[in-house]
N, C-alpha and C positions, 0 to 999 in steps of 0.2 A: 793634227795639232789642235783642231778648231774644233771639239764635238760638237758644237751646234750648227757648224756652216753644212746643212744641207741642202738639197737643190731644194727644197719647199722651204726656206726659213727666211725670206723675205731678205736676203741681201741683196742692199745697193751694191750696184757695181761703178765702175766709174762713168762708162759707157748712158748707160739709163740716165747716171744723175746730172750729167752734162745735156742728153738732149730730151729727157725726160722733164729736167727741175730747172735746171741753169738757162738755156737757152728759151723755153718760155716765160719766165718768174723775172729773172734780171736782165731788163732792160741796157743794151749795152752801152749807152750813153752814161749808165752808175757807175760805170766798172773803177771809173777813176776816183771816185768818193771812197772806195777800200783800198787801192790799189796807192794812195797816196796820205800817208798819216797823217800830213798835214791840215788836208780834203778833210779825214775823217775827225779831225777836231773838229775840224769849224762847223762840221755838220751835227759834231754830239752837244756843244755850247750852244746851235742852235735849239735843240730839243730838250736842254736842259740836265745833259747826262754827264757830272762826272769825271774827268781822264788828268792824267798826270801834268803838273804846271811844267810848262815851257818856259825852261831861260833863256831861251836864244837860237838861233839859228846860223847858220854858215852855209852861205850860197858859192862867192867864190876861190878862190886859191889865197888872195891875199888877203883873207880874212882867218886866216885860221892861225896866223900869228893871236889873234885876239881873242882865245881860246881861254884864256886865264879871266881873262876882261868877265866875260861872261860865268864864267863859274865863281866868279869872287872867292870867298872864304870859305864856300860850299865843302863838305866835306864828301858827298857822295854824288853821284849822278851819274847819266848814261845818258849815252851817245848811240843814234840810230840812224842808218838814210832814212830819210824819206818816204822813197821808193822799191825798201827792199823788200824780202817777203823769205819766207822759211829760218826766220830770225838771224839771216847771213848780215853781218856787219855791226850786230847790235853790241854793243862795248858797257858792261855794267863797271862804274869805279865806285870802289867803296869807302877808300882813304886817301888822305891827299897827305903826302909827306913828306919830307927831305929826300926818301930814299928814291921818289917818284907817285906815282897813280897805281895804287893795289886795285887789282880785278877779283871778281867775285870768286875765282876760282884760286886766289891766293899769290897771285903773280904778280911779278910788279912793271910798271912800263914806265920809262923813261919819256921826256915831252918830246925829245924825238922821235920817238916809239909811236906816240897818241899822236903828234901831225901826221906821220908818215899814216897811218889809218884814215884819217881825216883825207889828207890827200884822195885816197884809194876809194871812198866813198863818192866824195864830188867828181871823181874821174867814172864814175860809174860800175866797179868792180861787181858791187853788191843790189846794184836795182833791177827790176825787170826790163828786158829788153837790151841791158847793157848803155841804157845809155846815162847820159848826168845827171847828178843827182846833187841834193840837199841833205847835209847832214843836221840833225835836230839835238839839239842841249838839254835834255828836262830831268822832272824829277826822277829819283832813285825809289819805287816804293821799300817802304818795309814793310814785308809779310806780315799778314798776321801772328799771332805765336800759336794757333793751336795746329798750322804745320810743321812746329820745330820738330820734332819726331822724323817728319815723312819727308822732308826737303834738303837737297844737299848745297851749299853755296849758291844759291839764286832764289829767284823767287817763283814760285807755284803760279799758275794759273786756271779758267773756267774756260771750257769751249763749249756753248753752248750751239746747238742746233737749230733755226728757226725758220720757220716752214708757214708762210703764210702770217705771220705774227704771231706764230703760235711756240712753244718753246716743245720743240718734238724729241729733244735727245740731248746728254749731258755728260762730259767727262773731264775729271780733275787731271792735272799734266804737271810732273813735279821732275824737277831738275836734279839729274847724276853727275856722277865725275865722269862718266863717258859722254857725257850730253856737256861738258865745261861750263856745267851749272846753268845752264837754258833749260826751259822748261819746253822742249822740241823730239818728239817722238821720232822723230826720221835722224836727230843727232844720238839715240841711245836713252832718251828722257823716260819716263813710266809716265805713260794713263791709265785712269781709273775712272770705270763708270760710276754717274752718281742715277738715285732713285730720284726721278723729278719731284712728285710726293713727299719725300720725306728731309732732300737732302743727301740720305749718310752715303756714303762708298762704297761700293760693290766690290768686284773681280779688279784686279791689276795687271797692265801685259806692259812688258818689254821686249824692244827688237824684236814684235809677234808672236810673243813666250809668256803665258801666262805667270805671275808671281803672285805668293803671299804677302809678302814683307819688302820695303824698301831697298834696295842692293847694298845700298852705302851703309843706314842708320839701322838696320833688322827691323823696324819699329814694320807694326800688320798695317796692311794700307786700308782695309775694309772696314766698315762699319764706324766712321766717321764722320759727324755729322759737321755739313760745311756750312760756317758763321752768314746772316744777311741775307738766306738761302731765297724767300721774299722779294728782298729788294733786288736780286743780281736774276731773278725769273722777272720783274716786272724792266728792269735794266733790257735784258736781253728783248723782251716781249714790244717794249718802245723804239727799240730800233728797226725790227723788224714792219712792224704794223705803222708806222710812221715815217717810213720811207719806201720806195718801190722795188726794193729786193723783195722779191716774194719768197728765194732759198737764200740764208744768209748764214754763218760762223761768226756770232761772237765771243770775243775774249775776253773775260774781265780779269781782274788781280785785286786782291783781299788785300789793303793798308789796314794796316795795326789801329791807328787814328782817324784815316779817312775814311776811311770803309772801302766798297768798294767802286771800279774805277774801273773807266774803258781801256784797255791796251790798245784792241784793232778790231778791224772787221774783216772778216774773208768772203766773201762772194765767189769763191771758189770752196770750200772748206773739206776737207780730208773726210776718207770713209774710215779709219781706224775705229772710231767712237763705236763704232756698232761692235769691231774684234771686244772693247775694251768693256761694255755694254752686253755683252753676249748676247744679243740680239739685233735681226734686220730693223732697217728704217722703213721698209717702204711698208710693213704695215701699218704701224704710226703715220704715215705721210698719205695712207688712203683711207684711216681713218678723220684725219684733217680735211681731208678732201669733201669727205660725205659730210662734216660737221658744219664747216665753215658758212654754210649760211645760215644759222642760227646764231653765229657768236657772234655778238656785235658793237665791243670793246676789251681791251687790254681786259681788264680783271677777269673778264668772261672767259678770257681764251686762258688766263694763267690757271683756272679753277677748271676749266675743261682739259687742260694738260696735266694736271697733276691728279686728277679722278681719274681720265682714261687712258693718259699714258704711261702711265708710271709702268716698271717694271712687269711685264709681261703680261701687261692686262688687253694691250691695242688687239691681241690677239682674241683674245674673247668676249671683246666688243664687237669684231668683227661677225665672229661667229654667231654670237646670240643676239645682236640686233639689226645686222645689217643681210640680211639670206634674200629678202624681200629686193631690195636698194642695189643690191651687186653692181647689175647690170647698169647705171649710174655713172657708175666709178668714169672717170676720163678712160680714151680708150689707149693704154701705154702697154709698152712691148710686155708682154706675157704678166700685166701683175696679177690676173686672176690666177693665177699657177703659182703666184708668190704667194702668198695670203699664209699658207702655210696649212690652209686645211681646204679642201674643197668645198662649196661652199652649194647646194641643191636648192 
């Protein structure tokens, strides 16, 4: 299915990236700064990054009468735990009207419909671990327009990759009718590798199925260059390099008017990007390895990621500068077998 998954093509596995990148890089005392959106505001407002305004909050049961109180005359917003994670619970509303609360997929729910959710959130259905949680009020982004083509009823988002502060890998995630308009690859959603260098969009896979074109809109997902591409590699590059994840998944989302904006952080983050990428991480992630003592700030690393990682070049950095250096490298389960060429 995969022509490039060969045993020499530098694919992370889940295995490697857990006790390879996760368990030495992130610190387990962070885990709750990603693990908790609310954490992860207060840590981007720290640093000066971005993310979608909060109207409110609902802690317990008998607050969620007060649901209206807080949306005022709001015409859009979404509702999220907390605590959840693989976009389980997230509730995008787009209209507020007689008939009820229209969802981005076209449906409408009744405010019995939206407590009883709410309920099911602070009872904990939708957090890690199963246990209680906080349901969050904030803004609704609106996309930018140059996804109107590629997006079906939701909004798009950026996952970017980030390895030591360094931005190592990148894929656009846009939302299907199989996905109920979340932009969630494990619900039926499409990623699309983006080229760190240039921005535009590469390959497209669904449900692990390469595509050309969107399911829903036919519109070509490739070679689209995505708006801010700058600001959302220096976004990603400051979270990483200014906090003590050293492997981290950031998410951004493209507002029409704000630009763009933190969704979340993963500290756990998926290996799809490399299917979507057609390309392994762990050459990118050992060419970071040999670099990183020379770069010695945010611009350094985004001008060193975009020169040497871009689209299938980590691989002939590798080879033509590094033959000398190998031996170097940390010593992790078989990556001199990964590199993808041997290296004399």
């Amino acid at each position: 299915m995969f022509p490039f998954f060969g045993k020499n093509q530098g694919i992370l596995g889940i295995n490697s990236r857990n006790l390879d990148y996760l368990f030495p890089n992130n610190p387990r005392r962070l885990y709750r700064l990603a693990d908790s959106k609310l954490e992860t505001k207060k840590m981007a407002h720290s640093l000066g990054v971005a993310v979608p305004e909060t109207y409110g909050m609902i802690t317990f049961q008998n607050e969620v009468k007060h649901l209206s109180n807080i949306v005022g005359a709001r015409q859009s917003f979404v509702i999220k735990p907390a605590r959840g994670s693989g976009g389980d619970g997230i509730l995008v509303i787009t209209a507020v009207n007689d008939e009820g609360y229209h969802k981005a997929s076209g449906s409408i729910l009744k405010p019995d419909d939206l407590h009883y959710h709410l309920y099911n959130i602070l009872g904990g259905m939708f957090s890690l671990g199963g246990q209680g949680d906080v349901a969050i009020i904030e803004y609704a982004v609106q996309f930018d327009t140059v996804f109107d083509e590629i997006a079906y009823q939701g909004v798009p988002d950026i996952r970017v990759i980030v390895y030591q502060g360094v931005p190592t890998m990148a894929m656009l995630r846009l939302p299907t009718r199989l996905s109920d308009g979340k932009a969630n690859l494990h619900r039926g959603g499409v990623g699309v590798g983006i080229d760190l260098a240039t921005g535009k969009t590469l390959a497209g896979i669904q449900n692990n199925r390469y595509i050309d074109n969107h399911p829903e809109t036919g519109y070509a997902l490739c070679d689209r260059t995505i708006p801010h591409w700058q600001s959302i590699l220096e976004m990603a590059a400051k979270l990483g390099d200014k906090t003590e994840f050293g492997y981290l998944g950031v998410d951004i989302v493209l507002d029409r008017e704000k630009g763009p904006l933190l969704l979340e952080i993963n500290a756990r983050p998926g290996l799809s990007i490399q299917i979507a990428n057609r390309e392994g991480l762990i050459p990118r992630l050992n060419v970071i390895d040999c670099a990183l003592p020379k770069l010695s700030g945010i611009p350094e690393k985004i001008a060193f990621a975009q020169e040497t990682l871009a689209s299938g070049k980590a691989r002939l950095f590798l080879s033509s500068q590094l033959k000398n250096s190998i031996n170097d490298l940390p010593k992790r389960n078989g990556n001199r077998q990964l590199l993808g060429e041997k290296i004399r």
